[in-house]
VOMAR-472353 format. One record per residue (C-alpha): chain; y, x, z; residue number from 1. Coordinates in Angstrom, 2 decimals, padded with zeros to 5 digits. Each point is the difference from the previous one (the first is absolute). Layout:
N
+------+---------+---------+---------+------+
| tinu |      yy |      xx |      zz | pavo |
+------+---------+---------+---------+------+
|    A |       Y |       X |       Z |  NUM |
...
+------+---------+---------+---------+------+
END
This chain:
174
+------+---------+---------+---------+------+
| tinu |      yy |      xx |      zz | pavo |
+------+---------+---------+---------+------+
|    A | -027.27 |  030.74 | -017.15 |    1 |
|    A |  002.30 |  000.94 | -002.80 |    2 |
|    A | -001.92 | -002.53 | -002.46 |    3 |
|    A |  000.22 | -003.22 |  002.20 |    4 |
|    A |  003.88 |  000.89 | -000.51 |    5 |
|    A | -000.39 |  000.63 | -003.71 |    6 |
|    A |  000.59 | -002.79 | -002.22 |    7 |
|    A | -000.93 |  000.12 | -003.51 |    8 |
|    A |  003.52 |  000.92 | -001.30 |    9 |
|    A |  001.55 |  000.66 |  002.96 |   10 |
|    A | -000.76 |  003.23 |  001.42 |   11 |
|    A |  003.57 |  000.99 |  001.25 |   12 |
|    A |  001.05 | -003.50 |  001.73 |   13 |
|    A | -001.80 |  000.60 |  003.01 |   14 |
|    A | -000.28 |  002.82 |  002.49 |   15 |
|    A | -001.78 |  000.67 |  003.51 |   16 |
|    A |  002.94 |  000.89 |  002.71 |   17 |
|    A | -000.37 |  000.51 |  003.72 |   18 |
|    A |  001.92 | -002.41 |  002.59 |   19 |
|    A |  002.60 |  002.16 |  001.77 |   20 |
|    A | -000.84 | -002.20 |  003.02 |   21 |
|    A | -003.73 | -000.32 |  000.18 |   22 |
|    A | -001.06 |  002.03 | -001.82 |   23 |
|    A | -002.38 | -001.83 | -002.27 |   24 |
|    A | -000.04 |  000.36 | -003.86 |   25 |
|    A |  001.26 | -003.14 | -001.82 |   26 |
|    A |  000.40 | -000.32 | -003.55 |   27 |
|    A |  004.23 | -000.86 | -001.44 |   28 |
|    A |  001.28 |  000.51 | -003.79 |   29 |
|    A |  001.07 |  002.94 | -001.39 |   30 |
|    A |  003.43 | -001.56 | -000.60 |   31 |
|    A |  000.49 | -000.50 |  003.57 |   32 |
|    A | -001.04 |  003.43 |  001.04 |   33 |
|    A |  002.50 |  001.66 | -002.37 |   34 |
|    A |  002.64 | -002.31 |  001.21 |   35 |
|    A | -000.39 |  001.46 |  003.49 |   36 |
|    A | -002.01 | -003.46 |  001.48 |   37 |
|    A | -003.81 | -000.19 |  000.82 |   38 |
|    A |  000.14 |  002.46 |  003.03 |   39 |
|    A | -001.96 | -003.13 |  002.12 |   40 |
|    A | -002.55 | -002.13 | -000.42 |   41 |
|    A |  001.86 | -002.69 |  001.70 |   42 |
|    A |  003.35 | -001.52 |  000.97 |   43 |
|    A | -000.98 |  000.29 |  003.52 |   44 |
|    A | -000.96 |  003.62 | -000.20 |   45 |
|    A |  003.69 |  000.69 | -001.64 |   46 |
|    A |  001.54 | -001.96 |  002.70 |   47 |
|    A | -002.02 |  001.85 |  002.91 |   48 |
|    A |  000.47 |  003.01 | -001.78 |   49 |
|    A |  004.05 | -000.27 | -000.46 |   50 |
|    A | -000.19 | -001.04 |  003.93 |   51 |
|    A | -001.29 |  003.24 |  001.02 |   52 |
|    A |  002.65 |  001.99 | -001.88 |   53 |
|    A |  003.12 | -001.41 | -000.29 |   54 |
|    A | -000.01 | -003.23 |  002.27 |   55 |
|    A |  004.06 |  000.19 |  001.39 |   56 |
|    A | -001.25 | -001.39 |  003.44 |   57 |
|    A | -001.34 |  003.34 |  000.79 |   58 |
|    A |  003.89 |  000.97 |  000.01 |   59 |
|    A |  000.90 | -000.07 |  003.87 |   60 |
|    A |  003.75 | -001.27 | -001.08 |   61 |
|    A | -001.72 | -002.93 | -002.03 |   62 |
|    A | -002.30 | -000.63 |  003.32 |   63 |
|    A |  003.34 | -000.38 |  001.94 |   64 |
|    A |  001.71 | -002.04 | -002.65 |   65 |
|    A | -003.30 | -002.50 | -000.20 |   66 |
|    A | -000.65 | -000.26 |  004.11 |   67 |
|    A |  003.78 | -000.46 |  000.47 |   68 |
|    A |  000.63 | -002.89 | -002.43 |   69 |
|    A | -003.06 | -001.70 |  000.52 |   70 |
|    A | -000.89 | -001.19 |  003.74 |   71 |
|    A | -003.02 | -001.61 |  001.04 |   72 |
|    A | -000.57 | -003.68 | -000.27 |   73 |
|    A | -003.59 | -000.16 | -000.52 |   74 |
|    A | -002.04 | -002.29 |  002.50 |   75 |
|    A |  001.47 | -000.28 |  003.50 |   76 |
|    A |  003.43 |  001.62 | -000.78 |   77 |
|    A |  000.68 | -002.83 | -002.42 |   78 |
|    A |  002.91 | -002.75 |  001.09 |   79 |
|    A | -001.67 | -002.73 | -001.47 |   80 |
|    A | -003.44 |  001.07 |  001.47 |   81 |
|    A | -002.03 | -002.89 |  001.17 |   82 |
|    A |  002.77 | -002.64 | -000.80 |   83 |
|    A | -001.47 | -002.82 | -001.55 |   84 |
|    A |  000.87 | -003.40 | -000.46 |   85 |
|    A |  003.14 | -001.35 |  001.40 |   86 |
|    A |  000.63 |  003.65 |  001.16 |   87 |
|    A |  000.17 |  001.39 | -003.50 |   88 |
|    A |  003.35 | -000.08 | -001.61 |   89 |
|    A | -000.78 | -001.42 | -003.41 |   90 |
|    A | -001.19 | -003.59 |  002.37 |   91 |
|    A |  002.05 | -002.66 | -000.98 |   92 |
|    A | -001.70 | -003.41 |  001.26 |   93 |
|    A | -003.52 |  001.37 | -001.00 |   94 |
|    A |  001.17 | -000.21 | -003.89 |   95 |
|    A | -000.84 |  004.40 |  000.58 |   96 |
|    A | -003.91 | -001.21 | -000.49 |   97 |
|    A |  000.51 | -001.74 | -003.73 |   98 |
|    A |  000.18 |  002.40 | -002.50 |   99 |
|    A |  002.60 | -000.32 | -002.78 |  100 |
|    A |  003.26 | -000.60 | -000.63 |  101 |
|    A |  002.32 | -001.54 |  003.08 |  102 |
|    A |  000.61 | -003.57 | -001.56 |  103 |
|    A | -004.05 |  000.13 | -000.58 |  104 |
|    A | -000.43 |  000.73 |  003.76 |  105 |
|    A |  002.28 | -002.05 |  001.41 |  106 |
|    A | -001.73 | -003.34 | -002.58 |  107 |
|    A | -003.65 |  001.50 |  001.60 |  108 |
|    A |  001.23 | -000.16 |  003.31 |  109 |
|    A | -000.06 | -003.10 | -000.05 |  110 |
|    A | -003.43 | -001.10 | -001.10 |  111 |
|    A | -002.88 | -000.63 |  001.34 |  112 |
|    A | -001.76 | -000.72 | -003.05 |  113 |
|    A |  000.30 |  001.15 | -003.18 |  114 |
|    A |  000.59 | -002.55 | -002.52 |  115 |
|    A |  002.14 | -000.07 | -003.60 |  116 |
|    A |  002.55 | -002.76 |  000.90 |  117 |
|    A | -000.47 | -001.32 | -003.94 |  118 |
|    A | -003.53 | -000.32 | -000.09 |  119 |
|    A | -001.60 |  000.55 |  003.19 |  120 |
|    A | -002.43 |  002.18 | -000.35 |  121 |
|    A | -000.76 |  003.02 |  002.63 |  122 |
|    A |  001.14 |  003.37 | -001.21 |  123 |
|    A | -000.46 |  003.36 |  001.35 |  124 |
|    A |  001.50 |  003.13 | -000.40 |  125 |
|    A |  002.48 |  001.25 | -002.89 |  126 |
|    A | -000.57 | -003.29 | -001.57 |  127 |
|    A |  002.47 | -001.39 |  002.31 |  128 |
|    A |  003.13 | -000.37 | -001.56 |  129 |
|    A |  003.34 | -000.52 |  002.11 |  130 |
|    A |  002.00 | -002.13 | -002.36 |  131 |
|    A |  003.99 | -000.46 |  000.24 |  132 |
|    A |  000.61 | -003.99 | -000.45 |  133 |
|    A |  004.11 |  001.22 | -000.87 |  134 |
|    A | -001.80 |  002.97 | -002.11 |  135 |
|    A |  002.46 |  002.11 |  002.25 |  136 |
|    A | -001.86 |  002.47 |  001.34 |  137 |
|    A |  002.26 |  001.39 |  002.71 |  138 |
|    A | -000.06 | -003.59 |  001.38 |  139 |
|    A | -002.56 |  000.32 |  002.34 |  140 |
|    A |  000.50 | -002.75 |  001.98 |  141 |
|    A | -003.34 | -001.54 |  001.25 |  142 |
|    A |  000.89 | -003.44 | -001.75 |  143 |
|    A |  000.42 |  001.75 | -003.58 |  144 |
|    A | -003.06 |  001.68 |  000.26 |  145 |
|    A | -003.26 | -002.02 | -001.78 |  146 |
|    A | -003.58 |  001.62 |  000.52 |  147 |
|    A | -001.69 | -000.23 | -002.97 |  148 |
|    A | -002.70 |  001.09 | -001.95 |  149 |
|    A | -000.03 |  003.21 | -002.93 |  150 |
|    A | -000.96 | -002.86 | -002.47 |  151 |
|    A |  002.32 | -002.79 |  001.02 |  152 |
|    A |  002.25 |  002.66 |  000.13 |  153 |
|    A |  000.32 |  001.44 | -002.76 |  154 |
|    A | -000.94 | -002.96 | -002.94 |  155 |
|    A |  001.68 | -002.93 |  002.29 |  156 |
|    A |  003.02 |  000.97 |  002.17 |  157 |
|    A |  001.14 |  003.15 | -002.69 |  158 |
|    A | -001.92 | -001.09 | -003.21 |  159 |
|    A | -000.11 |  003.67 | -000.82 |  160 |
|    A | -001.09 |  000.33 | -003.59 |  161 |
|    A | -003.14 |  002.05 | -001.04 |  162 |
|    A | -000.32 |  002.23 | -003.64 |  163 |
|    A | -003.38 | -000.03 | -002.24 |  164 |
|    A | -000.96 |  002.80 |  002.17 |  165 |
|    A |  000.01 | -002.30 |  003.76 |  166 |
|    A |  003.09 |  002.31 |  001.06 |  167 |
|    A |  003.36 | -001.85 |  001.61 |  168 |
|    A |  002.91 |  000.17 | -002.28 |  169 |
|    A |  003.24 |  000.84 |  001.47 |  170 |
|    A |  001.73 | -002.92 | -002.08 |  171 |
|    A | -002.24 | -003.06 |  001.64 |  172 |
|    A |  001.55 | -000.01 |  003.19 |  173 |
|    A |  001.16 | -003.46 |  000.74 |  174 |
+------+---------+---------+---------+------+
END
């Protein structure tokens, strides 16, 4: 067993240690070993292994501490258990059911289709861009909002500049 360990020129790198946990033999570095490390084969065999002898929630004072600051709200015992819909309290006019940012859910609420205003075509997805016609973006007002396209987006409406590399510079913004 020893020479599968050996390699030629390193005969004290490696040694054969048994797992504090399992009990199976497992082969660490020297280095380690002197250092006080490589008493288990794995990290889950430390972790179970610092569980059984020094996990704080066998203290009966951290029990207490744990039960009394946490209550139940798991399943049945939840408030918002089995309110869905208009009966959850993020549901504003069904914009809950878009995800993104709330000017891009209120634009999506309205659509039936989706289509880039500029050039028509159908887009799914995270290629939909919500564009600000006033480039204000906390004017979310359902006429300054454009749905548009990344592409249209981002070379017609903003004419965002590209390096030698294909990656938007920060100066391009129109």
């Amino acid at each position: 067993m020893m020479k599968y360990l050996l390699d030629a020129g390193c005969e004290n790198k490696w040694q054969i240690n048994v797992c504090l946990e399992c009990k199976k033999e497992f082969k660490v570095r020297t280095c380690y070993v002197k250092r006080g490390q490589g008493k288990f084969c794995s990290i889950g065999c430390g972790t179970t292994h610092r569980n059984k002898i020094n996990n704080p929630t066998n203290d009966a004072k951290v029990r207490q501490k744990i039960s009394k600051n946490h209550i139940d709200v798991s399943g049945k015992n939840n408030p918002m258990y089995g309110k869905r819909g208009k009966l959850a309290p993020s549901y504003i006019d069904g914009r809950s059911e878009v995800k993104g940012d709330i000017w891009r859910k209120i634009a999506l609420g309205r659509l039936q289709k989706c289509n880039c205003e500029i050039c028509n075509n159908e887009v799914k997805g995270r290629k939909l861009h919500i564009h600000h016609k006033d480039k204000n973006r906390k004017n979310n007002l359902k006429t300054n909002l454009q749905i548009v396209c990344a592409k249209c987006h981002n070379n017609i409406l903003h004419k965002r500049m590209r390096n030698n590399i294909g990656q938007f510079i920060s100066g391009g913004l129109a």
